[in-house]
VMD Tcl script that builds the backbone (N, CA, C; Angstrom):
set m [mol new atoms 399]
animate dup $m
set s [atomselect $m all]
$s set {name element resname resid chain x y z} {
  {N N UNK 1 A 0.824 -1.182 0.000}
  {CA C UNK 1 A 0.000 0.000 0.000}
  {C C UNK 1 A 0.867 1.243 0.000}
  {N N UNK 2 A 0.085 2.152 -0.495}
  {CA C UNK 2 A 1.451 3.634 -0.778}
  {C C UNK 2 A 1.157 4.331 0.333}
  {N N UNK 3 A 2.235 4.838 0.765}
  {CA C UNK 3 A 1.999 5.344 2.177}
  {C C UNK 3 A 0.872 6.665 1.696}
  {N N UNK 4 A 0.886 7.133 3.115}
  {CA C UNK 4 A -0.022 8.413 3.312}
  {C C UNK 4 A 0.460 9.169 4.339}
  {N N UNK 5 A 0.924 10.785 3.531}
  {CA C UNK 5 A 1.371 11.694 4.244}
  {C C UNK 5 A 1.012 13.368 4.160}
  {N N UNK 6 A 1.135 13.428 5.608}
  {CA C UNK 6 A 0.582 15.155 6.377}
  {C C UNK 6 A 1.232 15.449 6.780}
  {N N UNK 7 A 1.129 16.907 6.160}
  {CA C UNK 7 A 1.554 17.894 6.500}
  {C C UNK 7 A 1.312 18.210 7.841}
  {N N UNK 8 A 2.189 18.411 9.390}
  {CA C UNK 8 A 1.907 18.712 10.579}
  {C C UNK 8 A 2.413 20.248 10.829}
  {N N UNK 9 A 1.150 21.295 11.737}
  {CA C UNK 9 A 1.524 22.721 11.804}
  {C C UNK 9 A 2.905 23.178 12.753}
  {N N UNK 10 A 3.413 21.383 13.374}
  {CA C UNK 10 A 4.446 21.694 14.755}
  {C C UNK 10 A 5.746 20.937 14.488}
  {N N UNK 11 A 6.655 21.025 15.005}
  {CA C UNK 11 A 7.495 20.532 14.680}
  {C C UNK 11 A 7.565 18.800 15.264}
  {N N UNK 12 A 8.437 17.726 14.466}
  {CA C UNK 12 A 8.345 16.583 14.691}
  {C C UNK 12 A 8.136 16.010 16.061}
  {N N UNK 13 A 8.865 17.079 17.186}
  {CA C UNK 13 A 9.109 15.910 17.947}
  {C C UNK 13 A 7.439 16.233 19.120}
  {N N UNK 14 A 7.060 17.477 18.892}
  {CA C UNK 14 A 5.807 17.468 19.139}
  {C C UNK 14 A 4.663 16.719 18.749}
  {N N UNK 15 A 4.708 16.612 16.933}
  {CA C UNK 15 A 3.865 15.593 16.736}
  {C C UNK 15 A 3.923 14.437 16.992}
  {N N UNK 16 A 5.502 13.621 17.180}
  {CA C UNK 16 A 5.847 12.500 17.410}
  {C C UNK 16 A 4.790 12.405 19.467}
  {N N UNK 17 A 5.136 13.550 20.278}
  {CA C UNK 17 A 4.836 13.078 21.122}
  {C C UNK 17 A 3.113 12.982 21.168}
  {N N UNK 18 A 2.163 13.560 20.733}
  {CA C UNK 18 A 1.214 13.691 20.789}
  {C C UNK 18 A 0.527 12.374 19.770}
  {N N UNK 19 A 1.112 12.108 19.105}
  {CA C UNK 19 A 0.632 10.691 18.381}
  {C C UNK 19 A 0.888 9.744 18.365}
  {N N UNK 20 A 2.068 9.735 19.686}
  {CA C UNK 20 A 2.222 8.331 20.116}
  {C C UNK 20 A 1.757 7.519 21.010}
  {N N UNK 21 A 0.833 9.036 21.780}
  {CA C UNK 21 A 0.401 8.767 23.304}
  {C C UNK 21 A -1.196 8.396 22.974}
  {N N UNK 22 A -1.299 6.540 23.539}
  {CA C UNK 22 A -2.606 6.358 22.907}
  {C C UNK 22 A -3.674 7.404 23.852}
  {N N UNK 23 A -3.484 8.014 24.796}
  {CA C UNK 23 A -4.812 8.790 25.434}
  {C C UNK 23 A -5.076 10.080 24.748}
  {N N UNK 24 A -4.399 10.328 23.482}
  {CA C UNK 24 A -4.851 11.848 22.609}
  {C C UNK 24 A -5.771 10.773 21.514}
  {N N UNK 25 A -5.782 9.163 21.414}
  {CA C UNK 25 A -6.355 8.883 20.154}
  {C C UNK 25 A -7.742 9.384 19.996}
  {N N UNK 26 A -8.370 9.091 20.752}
  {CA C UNK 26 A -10.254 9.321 20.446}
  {C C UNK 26 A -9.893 10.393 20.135}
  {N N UNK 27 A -9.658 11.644 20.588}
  {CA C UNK 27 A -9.712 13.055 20.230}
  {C C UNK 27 A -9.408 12.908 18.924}
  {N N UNK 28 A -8.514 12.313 18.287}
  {CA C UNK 28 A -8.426 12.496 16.407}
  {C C UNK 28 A -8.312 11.158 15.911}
  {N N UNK 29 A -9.111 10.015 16.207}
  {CA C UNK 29 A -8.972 8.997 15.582}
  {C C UNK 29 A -10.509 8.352 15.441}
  {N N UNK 30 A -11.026 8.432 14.826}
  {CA C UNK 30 A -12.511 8.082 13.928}
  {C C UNK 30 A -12.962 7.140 14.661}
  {N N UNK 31 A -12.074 6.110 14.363}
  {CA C UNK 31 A -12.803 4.633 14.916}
  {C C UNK 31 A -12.820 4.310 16.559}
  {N N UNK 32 A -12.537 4.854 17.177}
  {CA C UNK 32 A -12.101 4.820 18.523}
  {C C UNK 32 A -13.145 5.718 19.302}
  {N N UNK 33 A -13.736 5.341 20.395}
  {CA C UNK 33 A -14.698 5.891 21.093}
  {C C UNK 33 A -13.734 6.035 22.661}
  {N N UNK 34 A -12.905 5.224 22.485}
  {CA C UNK 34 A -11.994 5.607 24.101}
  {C C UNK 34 A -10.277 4.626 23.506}
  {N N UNK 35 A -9.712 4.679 24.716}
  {CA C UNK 35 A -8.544 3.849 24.981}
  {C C UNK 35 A -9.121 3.263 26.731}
  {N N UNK 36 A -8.487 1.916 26.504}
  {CA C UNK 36 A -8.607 1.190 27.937}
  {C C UNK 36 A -7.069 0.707 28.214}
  {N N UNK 37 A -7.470 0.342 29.449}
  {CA C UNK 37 A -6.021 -0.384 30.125}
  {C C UNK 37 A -4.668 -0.011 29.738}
  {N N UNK 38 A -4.360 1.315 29.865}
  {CA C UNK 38 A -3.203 1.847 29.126}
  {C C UNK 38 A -2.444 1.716 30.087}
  {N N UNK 39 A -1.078 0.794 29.531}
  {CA C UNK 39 A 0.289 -0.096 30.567}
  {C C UNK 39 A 1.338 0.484 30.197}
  {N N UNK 40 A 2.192 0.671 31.039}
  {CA C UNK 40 A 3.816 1.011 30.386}
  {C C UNK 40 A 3.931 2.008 30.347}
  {N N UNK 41 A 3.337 3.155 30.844}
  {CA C UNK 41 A 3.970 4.352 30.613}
  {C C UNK 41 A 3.345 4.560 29.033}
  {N N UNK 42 A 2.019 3.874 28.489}
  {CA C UNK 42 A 1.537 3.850 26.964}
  {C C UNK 42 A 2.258 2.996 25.713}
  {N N UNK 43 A 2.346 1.862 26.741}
  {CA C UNK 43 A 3.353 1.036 25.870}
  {C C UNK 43 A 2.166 0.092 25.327}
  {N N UNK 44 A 1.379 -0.063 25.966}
  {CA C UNK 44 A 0.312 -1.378 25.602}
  {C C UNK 44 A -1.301 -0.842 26.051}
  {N N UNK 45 A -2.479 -0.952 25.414}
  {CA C UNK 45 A -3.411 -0.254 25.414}
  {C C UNK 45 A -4.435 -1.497 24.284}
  {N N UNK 46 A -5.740 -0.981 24.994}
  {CA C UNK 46 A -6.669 -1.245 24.442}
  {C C UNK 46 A -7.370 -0.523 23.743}
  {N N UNK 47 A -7.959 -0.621 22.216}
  {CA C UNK 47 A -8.604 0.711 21.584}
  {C C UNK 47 A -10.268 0.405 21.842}
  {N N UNK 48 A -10.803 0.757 22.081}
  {CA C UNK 48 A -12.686 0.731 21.998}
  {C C UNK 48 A -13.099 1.178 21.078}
  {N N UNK 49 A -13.394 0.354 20.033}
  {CA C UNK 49 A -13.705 1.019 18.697}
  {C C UNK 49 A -15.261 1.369 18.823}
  {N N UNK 50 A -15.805 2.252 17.611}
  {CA C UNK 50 A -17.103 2.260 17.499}
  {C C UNK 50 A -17.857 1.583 16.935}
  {N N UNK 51 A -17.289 0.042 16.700}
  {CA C UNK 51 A -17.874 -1.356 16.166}
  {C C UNK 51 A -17.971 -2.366 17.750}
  {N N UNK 52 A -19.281 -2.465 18.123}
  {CA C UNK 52 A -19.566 -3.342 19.231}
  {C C UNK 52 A -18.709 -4.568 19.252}
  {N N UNK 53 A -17.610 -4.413 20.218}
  {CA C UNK 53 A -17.407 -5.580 20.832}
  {C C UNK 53 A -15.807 -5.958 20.086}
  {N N UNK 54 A -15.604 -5.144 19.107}
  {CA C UNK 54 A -14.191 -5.230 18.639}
  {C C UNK 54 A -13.277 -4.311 19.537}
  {N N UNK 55 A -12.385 -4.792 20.498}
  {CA C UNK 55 A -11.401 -4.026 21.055}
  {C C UNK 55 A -9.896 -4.681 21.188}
  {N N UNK 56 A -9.554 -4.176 19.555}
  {CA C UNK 56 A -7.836 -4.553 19.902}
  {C C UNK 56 A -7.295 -4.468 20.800}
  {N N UNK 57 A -6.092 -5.830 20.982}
  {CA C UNK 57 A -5.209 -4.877 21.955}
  {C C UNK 57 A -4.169 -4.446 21.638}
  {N N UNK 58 A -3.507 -3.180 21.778}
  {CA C UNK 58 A -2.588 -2.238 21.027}
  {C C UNK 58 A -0.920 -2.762 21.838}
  {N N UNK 59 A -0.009 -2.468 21.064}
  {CA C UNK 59 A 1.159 -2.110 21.835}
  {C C UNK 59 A 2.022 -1.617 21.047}
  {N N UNK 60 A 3.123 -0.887 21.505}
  {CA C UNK 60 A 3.975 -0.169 20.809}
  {C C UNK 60 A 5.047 -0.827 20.729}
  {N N UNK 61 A 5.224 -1.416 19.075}
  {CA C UNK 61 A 6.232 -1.975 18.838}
  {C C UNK 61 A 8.026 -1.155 18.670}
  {N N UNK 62 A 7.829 -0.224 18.319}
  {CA C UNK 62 A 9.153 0.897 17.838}
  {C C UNK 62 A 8.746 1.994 18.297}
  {N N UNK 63 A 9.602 2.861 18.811}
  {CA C UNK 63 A 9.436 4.218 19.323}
  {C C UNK 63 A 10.909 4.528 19.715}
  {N N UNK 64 A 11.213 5.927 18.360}
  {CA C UNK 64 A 12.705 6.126 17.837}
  {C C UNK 64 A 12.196 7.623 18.261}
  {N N UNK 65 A 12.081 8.175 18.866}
  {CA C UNK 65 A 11.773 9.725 18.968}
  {C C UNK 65 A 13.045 10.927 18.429}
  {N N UNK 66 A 12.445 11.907 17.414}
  {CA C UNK 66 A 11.125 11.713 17.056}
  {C C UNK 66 A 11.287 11.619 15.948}
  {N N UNK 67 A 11.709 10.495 15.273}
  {CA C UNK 67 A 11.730 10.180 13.626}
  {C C UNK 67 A 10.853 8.926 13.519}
  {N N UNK 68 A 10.243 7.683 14.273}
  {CA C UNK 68 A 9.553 6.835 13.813}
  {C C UNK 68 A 9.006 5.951 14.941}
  {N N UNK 69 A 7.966 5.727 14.962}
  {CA C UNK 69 A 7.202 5.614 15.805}
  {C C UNK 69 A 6.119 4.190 15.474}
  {N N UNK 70 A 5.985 2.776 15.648}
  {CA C UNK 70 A 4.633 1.795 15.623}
  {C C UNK 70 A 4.451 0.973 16.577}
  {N N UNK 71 A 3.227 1.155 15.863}
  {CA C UNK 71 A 2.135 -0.270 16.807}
  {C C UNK 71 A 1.348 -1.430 16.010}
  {N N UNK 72 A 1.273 -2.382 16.740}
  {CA C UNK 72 A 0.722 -3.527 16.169}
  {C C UNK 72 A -0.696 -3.592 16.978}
  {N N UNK 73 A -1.398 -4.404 16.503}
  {CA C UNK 73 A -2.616 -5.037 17.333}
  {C C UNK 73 A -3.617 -5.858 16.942}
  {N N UNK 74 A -3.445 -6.554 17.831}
  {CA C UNK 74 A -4.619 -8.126 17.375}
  {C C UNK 74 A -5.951 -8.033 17.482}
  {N N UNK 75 A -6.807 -8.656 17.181}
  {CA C UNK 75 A -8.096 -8.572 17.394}
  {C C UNK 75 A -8.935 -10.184 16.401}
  {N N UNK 76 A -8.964 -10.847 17.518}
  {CA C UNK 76 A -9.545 -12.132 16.382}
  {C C UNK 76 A -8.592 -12.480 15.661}
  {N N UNK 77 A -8.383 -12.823 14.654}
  {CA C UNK 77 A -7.833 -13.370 13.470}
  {C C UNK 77 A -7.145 -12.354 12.635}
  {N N UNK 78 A -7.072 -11.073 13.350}
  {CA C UNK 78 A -6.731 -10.227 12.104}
  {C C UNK 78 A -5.499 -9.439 12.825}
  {N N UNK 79 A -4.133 -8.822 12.414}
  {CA C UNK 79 A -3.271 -8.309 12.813}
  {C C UNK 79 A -3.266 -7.253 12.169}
  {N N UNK 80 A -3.060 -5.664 12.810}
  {CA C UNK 80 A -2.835 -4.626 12.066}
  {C C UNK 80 A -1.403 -3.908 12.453}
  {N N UNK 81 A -1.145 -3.507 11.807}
  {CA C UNK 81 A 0.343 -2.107 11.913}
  {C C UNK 81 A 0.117 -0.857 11.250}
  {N N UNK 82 A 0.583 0.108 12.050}
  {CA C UNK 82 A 0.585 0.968 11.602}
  {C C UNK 82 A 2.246 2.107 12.221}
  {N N UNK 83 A 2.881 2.346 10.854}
  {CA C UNK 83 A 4.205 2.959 11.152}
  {C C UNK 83 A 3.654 4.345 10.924}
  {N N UNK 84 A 4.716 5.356 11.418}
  {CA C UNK 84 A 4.495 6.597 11.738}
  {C C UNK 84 A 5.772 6.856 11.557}
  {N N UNK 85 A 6.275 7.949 10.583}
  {CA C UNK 85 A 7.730 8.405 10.230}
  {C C UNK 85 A 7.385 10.095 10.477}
  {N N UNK 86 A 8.383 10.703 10.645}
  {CA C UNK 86 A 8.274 12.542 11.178}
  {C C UNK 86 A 9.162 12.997 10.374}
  {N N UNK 87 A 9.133 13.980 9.702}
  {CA C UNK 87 A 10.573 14.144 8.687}
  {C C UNK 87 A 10.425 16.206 8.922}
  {N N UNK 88 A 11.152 16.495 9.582}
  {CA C UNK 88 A 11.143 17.961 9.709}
  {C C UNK 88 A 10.902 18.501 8.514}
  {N N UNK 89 A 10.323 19.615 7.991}
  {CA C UNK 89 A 10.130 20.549 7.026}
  {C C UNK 89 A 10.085 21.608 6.787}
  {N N UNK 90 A 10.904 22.235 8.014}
  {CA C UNK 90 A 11.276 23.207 8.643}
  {C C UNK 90 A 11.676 23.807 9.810}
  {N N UNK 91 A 11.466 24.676 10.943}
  {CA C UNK 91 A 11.717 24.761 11.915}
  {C C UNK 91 A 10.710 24.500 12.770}
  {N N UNK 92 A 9.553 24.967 12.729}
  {CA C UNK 92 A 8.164 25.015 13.034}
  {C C UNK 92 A 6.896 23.939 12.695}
  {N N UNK 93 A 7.401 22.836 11.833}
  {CA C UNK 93 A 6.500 22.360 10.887}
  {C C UNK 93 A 7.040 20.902 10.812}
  {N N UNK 94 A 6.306 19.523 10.112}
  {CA C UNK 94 A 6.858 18.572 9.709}
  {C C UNK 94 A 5.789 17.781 9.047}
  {N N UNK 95 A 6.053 16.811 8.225}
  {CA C UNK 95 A 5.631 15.715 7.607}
  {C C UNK 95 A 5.329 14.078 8.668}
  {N N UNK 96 A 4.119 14.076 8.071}
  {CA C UNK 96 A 4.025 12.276 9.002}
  {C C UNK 96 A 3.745 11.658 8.236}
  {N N UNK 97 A 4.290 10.639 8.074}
  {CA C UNK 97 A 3.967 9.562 6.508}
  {C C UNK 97 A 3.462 8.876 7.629}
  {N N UNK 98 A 1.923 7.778 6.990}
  {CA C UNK 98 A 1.959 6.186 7.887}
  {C C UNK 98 A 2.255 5.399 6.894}
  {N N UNK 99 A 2.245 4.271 7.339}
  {CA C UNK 99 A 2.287 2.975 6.234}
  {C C UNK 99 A 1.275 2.585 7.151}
  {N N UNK 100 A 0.124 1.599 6.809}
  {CA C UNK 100 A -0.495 1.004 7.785}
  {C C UNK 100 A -1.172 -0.933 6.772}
  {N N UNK 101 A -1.468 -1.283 7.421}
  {CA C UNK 101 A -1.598 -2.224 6.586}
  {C C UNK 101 A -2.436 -3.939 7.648}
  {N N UNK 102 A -3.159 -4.245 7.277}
  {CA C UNK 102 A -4.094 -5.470 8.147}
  {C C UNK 102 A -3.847 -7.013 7.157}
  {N N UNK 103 A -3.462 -8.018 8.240}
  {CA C UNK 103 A -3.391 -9.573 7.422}
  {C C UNK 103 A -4.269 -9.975 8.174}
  {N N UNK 104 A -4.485 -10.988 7.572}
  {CA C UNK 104 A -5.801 -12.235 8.295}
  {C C UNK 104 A -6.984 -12.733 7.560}
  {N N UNK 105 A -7.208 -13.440 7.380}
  {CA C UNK 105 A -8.726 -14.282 6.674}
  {C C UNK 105 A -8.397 -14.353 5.230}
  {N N UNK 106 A -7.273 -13.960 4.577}
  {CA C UNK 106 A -7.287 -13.274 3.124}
  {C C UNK 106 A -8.011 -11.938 2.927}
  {N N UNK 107 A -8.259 -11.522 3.896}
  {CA C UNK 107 A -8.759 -10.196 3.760}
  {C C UNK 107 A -7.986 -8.715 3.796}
  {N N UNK 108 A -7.067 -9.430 4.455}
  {CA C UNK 108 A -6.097 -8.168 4.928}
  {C C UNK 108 A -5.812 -6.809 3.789}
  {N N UNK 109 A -5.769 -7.484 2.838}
  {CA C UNK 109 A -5.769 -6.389 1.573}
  {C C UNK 109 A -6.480 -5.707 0.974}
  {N N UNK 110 A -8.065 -6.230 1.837}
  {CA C UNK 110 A -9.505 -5.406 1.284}
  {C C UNK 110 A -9.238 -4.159 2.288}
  {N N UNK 111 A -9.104 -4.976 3.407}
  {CA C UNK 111 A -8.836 -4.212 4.802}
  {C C UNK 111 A -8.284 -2.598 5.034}
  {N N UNK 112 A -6.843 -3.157 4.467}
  {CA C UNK 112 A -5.972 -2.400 3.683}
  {C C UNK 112 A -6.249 -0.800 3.315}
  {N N UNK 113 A -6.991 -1.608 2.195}
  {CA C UNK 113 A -7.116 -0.507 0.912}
  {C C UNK 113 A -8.301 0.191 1.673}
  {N N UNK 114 A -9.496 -0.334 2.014}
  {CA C UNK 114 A -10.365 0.002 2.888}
  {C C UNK 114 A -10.203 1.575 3.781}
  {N N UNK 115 A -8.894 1.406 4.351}
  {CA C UNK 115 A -8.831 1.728 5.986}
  {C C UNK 115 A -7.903 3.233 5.558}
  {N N UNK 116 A -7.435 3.131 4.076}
  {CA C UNK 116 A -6.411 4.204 3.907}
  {C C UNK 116 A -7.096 5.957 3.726}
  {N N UNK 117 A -8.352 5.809 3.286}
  {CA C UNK 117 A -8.808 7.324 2.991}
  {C C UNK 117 A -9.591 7.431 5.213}
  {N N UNK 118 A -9.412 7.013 5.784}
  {CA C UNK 118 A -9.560 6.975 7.134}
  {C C UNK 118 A -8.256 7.279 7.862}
  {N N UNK 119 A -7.288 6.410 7.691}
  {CA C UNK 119 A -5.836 7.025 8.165}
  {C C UNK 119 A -5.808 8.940 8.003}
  {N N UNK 120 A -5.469 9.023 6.640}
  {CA C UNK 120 A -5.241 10.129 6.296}
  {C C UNK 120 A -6.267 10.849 6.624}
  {N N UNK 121 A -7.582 10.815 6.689}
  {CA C UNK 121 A -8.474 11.849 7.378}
  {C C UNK 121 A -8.121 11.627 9.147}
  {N N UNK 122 A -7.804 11.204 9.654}
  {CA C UNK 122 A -7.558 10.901 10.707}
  {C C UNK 122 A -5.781 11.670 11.459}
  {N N UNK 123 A -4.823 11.765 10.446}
  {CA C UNK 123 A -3.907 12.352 10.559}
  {C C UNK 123 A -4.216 13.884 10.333}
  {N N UNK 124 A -4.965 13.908 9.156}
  {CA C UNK 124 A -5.233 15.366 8.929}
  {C C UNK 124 A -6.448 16.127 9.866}
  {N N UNK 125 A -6.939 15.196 10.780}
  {CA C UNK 125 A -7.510 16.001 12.245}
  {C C UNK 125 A -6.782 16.196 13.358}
  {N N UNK 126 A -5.604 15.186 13.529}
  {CA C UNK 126 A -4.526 15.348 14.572}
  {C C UNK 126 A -3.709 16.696 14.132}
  {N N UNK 127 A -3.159 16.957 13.426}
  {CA C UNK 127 A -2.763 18.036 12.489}
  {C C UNK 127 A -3.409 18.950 12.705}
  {N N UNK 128 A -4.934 19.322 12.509}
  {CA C UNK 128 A -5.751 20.431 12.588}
  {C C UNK 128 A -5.625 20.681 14.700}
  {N N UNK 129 A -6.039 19.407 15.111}
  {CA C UNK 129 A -5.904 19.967 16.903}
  {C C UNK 129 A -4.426 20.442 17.468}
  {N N UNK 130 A -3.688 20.045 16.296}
  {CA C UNK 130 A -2.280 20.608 17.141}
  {C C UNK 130 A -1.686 22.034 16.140}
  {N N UNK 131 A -2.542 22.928 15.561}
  {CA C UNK 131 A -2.543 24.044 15.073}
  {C C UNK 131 A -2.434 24.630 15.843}
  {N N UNK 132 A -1.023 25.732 15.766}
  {CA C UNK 132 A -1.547 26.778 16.806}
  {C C UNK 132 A -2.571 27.855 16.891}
  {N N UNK 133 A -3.008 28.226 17.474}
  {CA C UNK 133 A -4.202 29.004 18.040}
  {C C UNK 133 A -3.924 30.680 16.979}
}
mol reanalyze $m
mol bondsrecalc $m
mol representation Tube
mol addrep $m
């Protein structure tokens, strides 16, 4: 899948911290109605999606601050990832590419393709709440 990347109004290591920490997700992440059981200092977390009864459980596989940042998470039969890269673009400003991508059932690639115009609306609301004022 081709990645998907935003433009962020702050510099990397701000966005890196604010999008790594699963308790900012509901605030800019669509599918998510909360985070549960958040372990580690936000190393491992549960997402509460707004599909009854599906609640991955999250953990943070890589966290390079602030150039790259993922998580994995299971749910049933299906495994998802999603990477997070920060690439400065100035002093004030930066780029977030994801890659994100779901295996399982043979579906993983409907999944996939599915889930990508959601990522990117989803980055580009994290982006809009961390505008400055």
């Amino acid at each position: 899948m081709s990645p998907v990347e935003v433009a962020f109004p702050v510099p990397a290591d701000r966005a890196f911290d604010y999008l790594a920490d699963p308790r900012h997700r509901p605030l800019w992440q669509s599918s998510l109605r909360a985070v549960a059981d958040v372990r580690h200092g936000g190393a491992a977390w549960t997402d509460v999606t707004v599909v009854p009864g599906v609640r991955p459980r999250m953990r943070t596989t890589l966290s390079e601050p602030p150039h790259r940042w993922v998580e994995e998470g299971d749910w049933g039969p299906f495994r998802a990832r999603l990477e997070l890269r920060f690439a400065p673009t100035g002093a004030e400003r930066c780029t977030v590419t994801a890659h994100f991508g779901v295996r399982g059932l043979g579906l993983g690639r409907l999944l996939t393709v599915g889930a990508r115009p959601a990522v990117a609306a989803d980055l580009r609301r994290a982006a809009d709440l961390l505008r400055p004022a």
